[in-house]
C-alpha positions in Angstrom: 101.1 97.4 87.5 101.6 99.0 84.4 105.1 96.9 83.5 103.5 93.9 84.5 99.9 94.6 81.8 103.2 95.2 79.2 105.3 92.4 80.4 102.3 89.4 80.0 101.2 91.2 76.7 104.6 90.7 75.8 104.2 87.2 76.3 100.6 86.6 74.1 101.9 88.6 71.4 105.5 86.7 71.3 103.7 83.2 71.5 102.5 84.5 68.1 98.2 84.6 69.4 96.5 87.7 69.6 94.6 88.4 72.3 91.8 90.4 69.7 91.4 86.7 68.0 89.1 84.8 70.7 86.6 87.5 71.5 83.9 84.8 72.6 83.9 82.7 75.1 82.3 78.7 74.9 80.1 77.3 77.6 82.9 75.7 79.4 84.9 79.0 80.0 87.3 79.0 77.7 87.8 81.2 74.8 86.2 81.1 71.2 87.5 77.6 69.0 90.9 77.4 67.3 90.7 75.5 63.5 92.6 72.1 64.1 95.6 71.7 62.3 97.7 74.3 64.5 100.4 73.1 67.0 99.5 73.0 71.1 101.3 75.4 73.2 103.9 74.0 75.8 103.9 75.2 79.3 107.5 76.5 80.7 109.7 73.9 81.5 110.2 72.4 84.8 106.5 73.7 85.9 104.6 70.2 86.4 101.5 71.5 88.8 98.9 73.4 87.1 99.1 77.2 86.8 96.7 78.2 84.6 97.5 81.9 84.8 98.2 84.4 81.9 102.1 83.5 82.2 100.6 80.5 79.6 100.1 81.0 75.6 96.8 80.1 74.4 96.7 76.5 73.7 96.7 75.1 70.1 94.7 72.4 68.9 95.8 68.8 69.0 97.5 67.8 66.1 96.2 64.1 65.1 94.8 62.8 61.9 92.3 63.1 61.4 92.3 66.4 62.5 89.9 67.2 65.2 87.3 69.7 64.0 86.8 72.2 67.1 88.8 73.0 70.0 88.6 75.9 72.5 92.0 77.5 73.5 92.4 78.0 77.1 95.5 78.9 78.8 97.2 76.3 81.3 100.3 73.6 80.6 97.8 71.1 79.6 98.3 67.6 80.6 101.2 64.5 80.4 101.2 61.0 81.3 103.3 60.2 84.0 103.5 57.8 86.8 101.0 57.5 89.9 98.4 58.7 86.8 94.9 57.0 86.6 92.4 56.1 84.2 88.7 55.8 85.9 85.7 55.6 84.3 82.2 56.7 84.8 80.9 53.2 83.9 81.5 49.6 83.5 81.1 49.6 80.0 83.9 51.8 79.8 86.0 49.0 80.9 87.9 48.0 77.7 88.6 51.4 76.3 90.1 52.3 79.6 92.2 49.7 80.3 93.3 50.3 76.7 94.4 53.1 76.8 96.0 52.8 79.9 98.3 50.2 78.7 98.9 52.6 75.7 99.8 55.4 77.8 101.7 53.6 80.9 99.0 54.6 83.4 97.5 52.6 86.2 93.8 51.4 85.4 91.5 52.0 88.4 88.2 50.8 87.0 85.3 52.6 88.4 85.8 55.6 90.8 83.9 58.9 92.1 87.2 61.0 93.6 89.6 63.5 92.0 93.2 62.8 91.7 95.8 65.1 90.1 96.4 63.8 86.5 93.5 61.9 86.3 92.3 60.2 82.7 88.6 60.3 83.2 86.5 58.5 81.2 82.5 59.1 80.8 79.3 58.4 79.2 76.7 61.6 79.1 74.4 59.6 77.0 73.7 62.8 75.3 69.9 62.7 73.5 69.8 62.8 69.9 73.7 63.3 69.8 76.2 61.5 67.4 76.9 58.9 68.8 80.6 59.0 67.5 81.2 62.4 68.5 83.3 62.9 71.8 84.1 66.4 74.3 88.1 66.1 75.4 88.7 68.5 78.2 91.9 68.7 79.4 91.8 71.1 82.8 93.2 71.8 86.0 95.8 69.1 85.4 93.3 66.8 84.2 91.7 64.9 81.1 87.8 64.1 80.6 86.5 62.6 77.6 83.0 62.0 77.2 80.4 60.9 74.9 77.0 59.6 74.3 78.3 55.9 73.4 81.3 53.9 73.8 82.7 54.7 70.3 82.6 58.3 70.9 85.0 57.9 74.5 87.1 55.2 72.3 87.5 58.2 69.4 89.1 60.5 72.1 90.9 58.2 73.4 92.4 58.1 69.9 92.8 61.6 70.1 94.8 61.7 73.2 97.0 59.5 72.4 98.1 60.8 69.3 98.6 63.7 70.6 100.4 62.8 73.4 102.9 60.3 71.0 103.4 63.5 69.0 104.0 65.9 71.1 103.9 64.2 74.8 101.2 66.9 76.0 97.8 67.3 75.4 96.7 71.0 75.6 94.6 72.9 77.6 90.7 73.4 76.3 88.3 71.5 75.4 87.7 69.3 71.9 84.6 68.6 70.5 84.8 66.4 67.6 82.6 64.1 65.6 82.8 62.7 62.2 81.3 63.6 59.0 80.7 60.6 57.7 78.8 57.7 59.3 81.0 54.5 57.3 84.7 55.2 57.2 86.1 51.6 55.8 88.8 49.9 54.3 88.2 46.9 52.3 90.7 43.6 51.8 90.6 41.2 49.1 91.7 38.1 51.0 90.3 35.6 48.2 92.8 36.4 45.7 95.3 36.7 47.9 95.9 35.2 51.6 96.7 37.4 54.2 97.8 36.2 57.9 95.6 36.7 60.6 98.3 38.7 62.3 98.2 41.0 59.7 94.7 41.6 59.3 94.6 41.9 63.1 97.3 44.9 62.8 95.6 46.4 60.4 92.6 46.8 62.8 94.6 48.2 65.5 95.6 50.9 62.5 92.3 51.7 61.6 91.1 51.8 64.9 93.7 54.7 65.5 92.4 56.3 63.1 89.4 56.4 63.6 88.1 54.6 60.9 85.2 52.4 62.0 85.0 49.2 59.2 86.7 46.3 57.9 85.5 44.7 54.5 86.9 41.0 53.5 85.9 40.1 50.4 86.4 36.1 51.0 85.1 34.5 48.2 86.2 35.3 44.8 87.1 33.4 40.7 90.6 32.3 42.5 89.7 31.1 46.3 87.3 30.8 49.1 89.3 31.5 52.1 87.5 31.3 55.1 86.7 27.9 57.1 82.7 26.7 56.0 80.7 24.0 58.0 78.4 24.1 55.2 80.4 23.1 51.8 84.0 22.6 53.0 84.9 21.6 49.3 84.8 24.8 48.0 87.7 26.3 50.4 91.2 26.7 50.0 93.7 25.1 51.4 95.3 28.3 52.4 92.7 30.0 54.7 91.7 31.7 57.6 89.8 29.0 60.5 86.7 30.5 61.9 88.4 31.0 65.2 90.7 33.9 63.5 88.1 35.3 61.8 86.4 35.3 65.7 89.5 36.8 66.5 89.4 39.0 64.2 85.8 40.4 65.1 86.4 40.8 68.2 89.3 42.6 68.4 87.8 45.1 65.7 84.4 45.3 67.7 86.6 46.4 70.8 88.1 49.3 68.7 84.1 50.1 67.1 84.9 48.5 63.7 82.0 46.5 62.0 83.6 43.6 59.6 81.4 43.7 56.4 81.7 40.0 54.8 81.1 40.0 50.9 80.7 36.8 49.2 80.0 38.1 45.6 77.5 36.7 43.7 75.6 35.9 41.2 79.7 36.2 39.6 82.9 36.0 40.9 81.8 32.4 42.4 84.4 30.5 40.1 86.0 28.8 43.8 82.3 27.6 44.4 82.0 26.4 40.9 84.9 24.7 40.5 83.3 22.2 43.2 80.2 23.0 41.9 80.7 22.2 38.3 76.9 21.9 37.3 75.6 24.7 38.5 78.1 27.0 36.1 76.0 29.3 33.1 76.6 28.2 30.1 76.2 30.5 26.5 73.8 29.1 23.8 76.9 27.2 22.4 77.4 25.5 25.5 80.5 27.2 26.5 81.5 27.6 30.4 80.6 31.4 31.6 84.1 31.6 34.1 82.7 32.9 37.3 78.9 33.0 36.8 76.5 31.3 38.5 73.3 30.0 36.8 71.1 31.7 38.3 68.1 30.1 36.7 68.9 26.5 38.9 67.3 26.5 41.9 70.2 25.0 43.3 71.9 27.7 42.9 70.2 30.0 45.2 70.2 26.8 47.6 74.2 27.0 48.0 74.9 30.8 48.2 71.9 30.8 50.4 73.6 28.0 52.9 76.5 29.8 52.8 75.2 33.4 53.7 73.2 31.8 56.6 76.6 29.7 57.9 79.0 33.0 58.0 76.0 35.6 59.3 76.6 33.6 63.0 80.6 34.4 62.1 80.0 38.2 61.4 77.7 39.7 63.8 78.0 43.2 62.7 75.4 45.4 61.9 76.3 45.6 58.0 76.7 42.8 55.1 77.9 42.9 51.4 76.0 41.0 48.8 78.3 42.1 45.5 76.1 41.6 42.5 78.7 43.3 40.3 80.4 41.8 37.1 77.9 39.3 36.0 79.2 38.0 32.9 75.4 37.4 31.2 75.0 40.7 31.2 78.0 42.0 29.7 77.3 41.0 26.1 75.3 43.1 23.6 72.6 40.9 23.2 72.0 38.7 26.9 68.8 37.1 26.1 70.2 35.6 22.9 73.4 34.4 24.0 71.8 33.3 27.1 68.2 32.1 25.8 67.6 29.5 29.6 68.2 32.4 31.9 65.8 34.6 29.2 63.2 31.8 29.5 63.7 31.5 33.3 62.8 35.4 33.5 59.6 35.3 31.4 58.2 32.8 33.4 58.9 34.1 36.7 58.2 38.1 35.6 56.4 37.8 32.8 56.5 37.7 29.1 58.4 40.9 28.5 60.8 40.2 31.2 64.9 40.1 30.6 67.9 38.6 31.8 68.3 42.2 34.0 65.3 41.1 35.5 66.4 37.9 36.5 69.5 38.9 37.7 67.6 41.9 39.9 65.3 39.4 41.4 68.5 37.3 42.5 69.8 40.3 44.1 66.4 40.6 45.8 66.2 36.9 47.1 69.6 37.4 48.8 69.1 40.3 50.3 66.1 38.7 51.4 68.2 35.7 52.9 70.7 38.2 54.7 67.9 40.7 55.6 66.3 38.0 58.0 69.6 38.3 60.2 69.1 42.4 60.3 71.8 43.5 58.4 71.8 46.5 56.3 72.5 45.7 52.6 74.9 46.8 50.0 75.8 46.1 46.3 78.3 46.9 43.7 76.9 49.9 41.1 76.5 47.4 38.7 74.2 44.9 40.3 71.2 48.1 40.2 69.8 48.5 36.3 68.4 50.7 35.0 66.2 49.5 32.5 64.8 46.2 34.4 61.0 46.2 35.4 62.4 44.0 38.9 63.7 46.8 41.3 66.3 46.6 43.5 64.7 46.9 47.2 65.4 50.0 47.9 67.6 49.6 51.1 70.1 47.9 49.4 73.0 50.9 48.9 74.7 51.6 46.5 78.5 50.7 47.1 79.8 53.0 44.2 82.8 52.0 42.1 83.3 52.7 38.4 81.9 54.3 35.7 83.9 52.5 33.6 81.5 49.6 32.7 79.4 49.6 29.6 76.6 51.3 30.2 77.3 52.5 33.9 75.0 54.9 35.0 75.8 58.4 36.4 76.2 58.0 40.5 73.3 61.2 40.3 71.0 58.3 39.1 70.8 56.4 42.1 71.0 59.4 44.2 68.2 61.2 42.7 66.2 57.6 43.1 66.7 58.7 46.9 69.2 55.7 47.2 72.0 55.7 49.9 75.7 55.0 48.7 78.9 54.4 49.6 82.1 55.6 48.1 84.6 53.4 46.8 85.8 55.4 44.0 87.9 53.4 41.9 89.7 56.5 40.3 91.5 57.4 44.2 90.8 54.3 46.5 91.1 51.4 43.9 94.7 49.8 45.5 95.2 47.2 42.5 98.1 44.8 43.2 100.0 44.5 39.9 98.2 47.8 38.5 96.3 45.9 35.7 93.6 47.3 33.4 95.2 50.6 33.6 94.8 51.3 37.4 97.7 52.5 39.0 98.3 52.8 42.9 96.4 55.3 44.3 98.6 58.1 46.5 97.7 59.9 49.6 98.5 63.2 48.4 96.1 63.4 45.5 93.6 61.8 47.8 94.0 64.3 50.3 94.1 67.4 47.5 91.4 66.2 44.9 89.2 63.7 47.0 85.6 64.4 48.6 83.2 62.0 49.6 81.1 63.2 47.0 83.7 62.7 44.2 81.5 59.4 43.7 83.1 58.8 40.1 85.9 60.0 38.0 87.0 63.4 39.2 83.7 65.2 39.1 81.8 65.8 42.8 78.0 65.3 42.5 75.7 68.1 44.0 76.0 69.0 47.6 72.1 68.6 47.8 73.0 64.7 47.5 76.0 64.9 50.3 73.4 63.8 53.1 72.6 60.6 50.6 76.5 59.7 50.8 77.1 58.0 54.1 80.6 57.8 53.2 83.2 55.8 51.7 85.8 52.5 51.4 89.4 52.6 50.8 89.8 48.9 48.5 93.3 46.6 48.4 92.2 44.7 45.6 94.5 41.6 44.8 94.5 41.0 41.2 97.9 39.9 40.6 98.3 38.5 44.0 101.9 38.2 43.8 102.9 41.6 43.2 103.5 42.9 46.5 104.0 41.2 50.3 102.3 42.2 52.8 105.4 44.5 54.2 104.7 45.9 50.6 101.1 46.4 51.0 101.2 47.6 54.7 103.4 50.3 53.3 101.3 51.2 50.3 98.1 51.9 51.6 99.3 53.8 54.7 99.5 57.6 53.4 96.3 56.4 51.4 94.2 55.6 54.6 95.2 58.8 56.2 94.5 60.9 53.5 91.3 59.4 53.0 89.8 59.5 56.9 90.7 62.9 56.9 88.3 63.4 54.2 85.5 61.3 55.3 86.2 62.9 59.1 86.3 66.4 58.5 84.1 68.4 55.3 86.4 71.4 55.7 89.6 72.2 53.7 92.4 70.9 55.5 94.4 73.4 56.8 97.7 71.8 56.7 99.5 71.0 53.4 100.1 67.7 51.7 103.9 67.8 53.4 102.7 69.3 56.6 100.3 66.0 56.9 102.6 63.7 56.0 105.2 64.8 58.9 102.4 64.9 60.9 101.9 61.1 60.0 105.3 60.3 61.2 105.2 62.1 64.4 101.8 60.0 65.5 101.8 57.0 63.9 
């Protein structure tokens, strides 16, 4: 008995886990949580059937990015894909994220069923109250896998989880993951106005994203250069290379089956130079009478009348639950002295706020009528930094968040203003997640490594963090290919660019803690799931 107690502590201490290290044990049975970011054990080779004895290692936690934030060791040879396998599910609507990953995985998809099989995949709902509904349980047990969650998402997430672990290291350990993310918006957003992209390739950047766990898609559409989606509305104001209304259906859909919400922009009261151009007489024009390139005059009625068609035509295109209004970079406002050098938008804003009111004012209460337009289809709002002032007497409405950018206008405020006006934002740093084709106005392509070393969701501007008491106020953040000089890079180029970029930045809006592997140890993990 006695060379037997030796020979299996022989075993624990040579698999290099202490037995003294999981004194607790979870709910589930198995032993206290090991940090993600270690490898998973393999059981002995040859040995296919379950034998969860103490001949096994305690299992290490999967190794995916991003890196899932608990798991509970347990000792068995975990779980592999192999043929005869099923993937069931506990309910219907579990339907496309099983047959998913099914095809993913080479396993047979057997819709709904109540039995047991050895190797099962089983998928399940628990509709947990009050739970995130993004967060997911992976146990992987007696030669089996269940994930389940409150929602769909949350069974799609583990999903993710499984099969990154299993294209790493072709087995998913024994234990049991709980995981959920840290951040409610994890985005990426593509310029497509400047520059056309292919459906195709927007479509394969959504199964990327999806992998990762990211859960939206921004396409700023309508920019100075182009308008590139199909319109029913004003098809005079699109270019002729664009994408048709059934790709960007396409599009949608396929991101809604991996829990991505597209978030349209069409940026106004500026960047509207591709609605202008077939628009001539509603451009603003300076008291000399000189074209404004890219504003709107936002004291024509007709003005609101055309952005306002157009935001109603594309809100039946983009279903999701979140919309973009812009509001950044109007070019009235960017001179010293606006109600001079603009003296018919001053006069518009006195006499529809007032004698003391400005040309801020005016351009607030435009902000305010669109969100109003887009509000009626229940979407939750967002603007540019630059659309909110300061000094105006019109407020912004106050559920319009703040979709946080640069300091580096004149006059920017401090990201702990908006915060401290109990305003939600959204990160889009333009110090780490600004990917500028061309690199102009000193921007320079942002890497995944200083991302991943320097980069918190609450690094809102520059390089400084704001105060965690504001961290609940920062629902999270957007990773933006911005295509200023269009013909800089392919898409090849860009696909390549952005990918160490992404993953360093989804870890970060995943998981709060310090990452526990280093900068070179996450990007070989990269190439061994990717």
């Amino acid at each position: 008995m006695l060379v037997v107690a030796l020979a299996a502590s022989s075993v624990v201490v040579a698999s290099g886990v202490g037995v003294g290290l999981w004194a607790t044990s979870d709910d589930d049975g198995g032993p206290a949580a090991s940090r993600s970011g270690d490898t998973a054990g393999s059981p002995p080779s040859g040995e296919s059937e379950p034998s969860p004895t103490r001949s096994y290692p305690l299992s290490r936690a999967p190794r995916t990015i991003p890196a899932v934030r608990d798991h509970s060791a347990e000792r068995g040879p975990g779980w592999r894909p192999e043929r005869g396998h099923r993937v069931v599910v506990g309910d219907p609507a579990l339907a496309d994220e099983g047959r998913l990953v099914a095809g993913e995985l080479g396993l047979a998809y057997a819709g709904e069923k109540n039995d047991e099989r050895a190797g099962d995949l089983r998928l399940e709902l628990n509709k947990g109250k009050g739970a995130n509904p993004e967060s997911y349980t992976m146990t992987v047990r007696g030669g089996r896998v269940t994930v389940s969650a409150p929602a769909e998402a949350g069974v799609f997430y583990g999903t993710r989880t499984l099969k990154q672990q299993i294209r790493g290291a072709g087995t998913a350990p024994e234990g049991v993951v709980r995981d959920e993310p840290a951040k409610q918006r994890r985005g990426m957003m593509l310029d497509i106005a400047r520059k056309h992209f292919t459906a195709d390739w927007i479509e394969d950047r959504v199964r990327e994203l999806g992998d990762l766990k990211f859960n939206e898609l921004g396409l700023h559409f309508s920019d100075d250069q182009s308008f590139r989606i199909e319109s029913d509305s004003h098809p005079e104001v699109v270019a002729d290379q664009h994408l048709t209304k059934a790709q960007v259906k396409r599009i949608v859909d396929l991101a809604a089956s991996r829990h991505i919400t597209v978030v349209p922009e069409i940026d106004s009261p500026g960047h509207l130079g591709a609605v202008l151009a077939a628009h001539p007489g509603l451009q603003l024009r300076n008291a000399g009478g000189g074209a404004v390139r890219g504003a709107i005059d936002i004291s024509d009625p007709a003005s609101a009348e055309i952005v306002d068609e157009l935001l109603n035509e594309y809100a039946g295109l983009f279903p999701g639950s979140q919309w973009h209004l812009g509001a950044d970079e109007y070019q009235a406002l960017v001179v010293p002295d606006p109600e001079a050098s603009f003296p018919g938008l001053a006069a518009a804003a006195r006499k529809k706020h007032g004698s003391g009111a400005t040309v801020e004012d005016l351009a607030t209460s435009w902000l305010n009528d669109r969100a109003d337009t887009v509000r009626a289809h229940g979407r939750t709002l967002r603007a540019w930094n630059d659309g909110f002032f300061e000094g105006s007497s019109v407020r912004a409405a106050k559920d319009i968040q703040v979709a946080y950018w640069t300091g580096k206008e004149i006059g920017a405020r401090q990201p702990a203003d908006y915060l401290g006006e109990g305003r939600e934002v959204l990160n889009y740093n333009d110090e780490f997640l600004y990917y500028v084709l061309g690199e102009p106005n000193d921007f320079v392509y942002p890497t995944g490594e200083r991302i991943y070393e320097q980069w918190t969701p609450r690094v809102l501007r520059g390089t400084t963090a704001v105060p965690s008491r504001y961290d609940g106020q920062i629902l999270g953040g957007s990773f933006a290919i911005w295509c200023d000089l269009s013909g800089s890079q392919n898409e090849d180029q860009v696909a390549a660019g952005i990918r160490m970029p992404l993953r360093a930045t989804v870890q970060k809006l995943w998981d709060p803690a310090e990452p526990a592997l280093s900068w070179a140890e996450f990007r070989s993990l990269a190439d061994e799931v990717d």
